[in-house]
N, C-alpha and C positions, 0 to 999 in steps of 0.2 A: 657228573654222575659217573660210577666206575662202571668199567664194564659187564662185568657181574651183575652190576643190581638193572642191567638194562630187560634182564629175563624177570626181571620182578615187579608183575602188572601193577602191586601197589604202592609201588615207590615210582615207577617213570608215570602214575595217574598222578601222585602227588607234585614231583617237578612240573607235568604240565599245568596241571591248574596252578600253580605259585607262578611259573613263568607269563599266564596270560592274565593272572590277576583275578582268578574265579572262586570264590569263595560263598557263603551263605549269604552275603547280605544281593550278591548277585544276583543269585537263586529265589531271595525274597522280592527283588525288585521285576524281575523277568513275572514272577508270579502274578505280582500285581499290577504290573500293567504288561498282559500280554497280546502279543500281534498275533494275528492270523493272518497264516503264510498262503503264499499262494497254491492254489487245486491242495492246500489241506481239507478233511472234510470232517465234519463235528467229531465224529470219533476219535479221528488222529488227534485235534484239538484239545481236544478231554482228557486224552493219554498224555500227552504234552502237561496239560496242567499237574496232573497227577504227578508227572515223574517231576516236574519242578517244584509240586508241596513238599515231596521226600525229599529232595537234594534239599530244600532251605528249613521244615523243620526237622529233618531226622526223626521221626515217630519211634523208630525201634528202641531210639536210644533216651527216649523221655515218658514220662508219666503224662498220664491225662490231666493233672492239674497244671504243669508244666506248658504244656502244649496249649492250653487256656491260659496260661499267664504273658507268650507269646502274642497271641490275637488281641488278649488285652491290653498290652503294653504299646501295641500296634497301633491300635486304635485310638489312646491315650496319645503317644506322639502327632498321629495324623489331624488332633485337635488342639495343637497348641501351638501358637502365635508362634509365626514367621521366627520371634528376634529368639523367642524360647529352644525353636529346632535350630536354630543354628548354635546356639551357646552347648545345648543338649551334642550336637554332633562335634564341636570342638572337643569335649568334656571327654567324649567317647572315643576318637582318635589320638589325645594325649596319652591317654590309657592302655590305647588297643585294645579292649574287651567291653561287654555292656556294663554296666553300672548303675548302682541302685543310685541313682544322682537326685532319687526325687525326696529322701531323708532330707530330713532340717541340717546335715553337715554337707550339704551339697546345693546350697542355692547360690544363684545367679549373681554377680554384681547388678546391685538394681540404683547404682548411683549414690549419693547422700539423701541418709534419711531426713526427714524435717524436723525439724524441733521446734517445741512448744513454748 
């Protein structure tokens, strides 16, 4: 980082989260399963939650259909067989972005089909 851009809060925010690896899906996993810290007290907790809804889905910057597409898609993964999430999270990492992988141009190797 040059020294210059060290006076510039949103560029040394960006280095740090790239340096320790923080990113949304972070933000989405701290969300859903979060600890309670110690002599934190419900309030603190709730603010906590809150501020880690906004770090994973960003609400300013999406539509309310968007932000239900999100919980949906959420929920859709969280029910699909073990071998399905892991091929699903390969898919996703090759890529590096989400992916509409559940189109008919995006299925699974499911082995040899049978024939009749």
């Amino acid at each position: 980082m040059a020294a210059e851009d060290t006076f510039d809060y949103k560029k040394v925010k960006e280095v740090i989260l790239a340096k320790y690896e923080i990113n949304v899906e972070v933000y989405r996993h701290r969300f859903r399963e979060p600890d309670i810290r110690p002599n934190e007290n419900p309030r603190e907790f709730l603010n906590r939650l809150k501020d880690l809804y906004d770090k994973w889905i960003q609400p300013e910057k999406r539509t309310k259909e968007q932000v239900g597409e999100i919980f949906i898609l959420e929920q859709f993964y969280c029910s699909l067989s073990p071998e399905l999430r892991v091929w699903r999270k390969g898919i996703q990492s090759q890529h590096g972005k989400q992916l509409n992988w559940w189109r008919p141009s995006w299925q699974p190797d499911r082995g040899p089909r049978a024939t009749t």
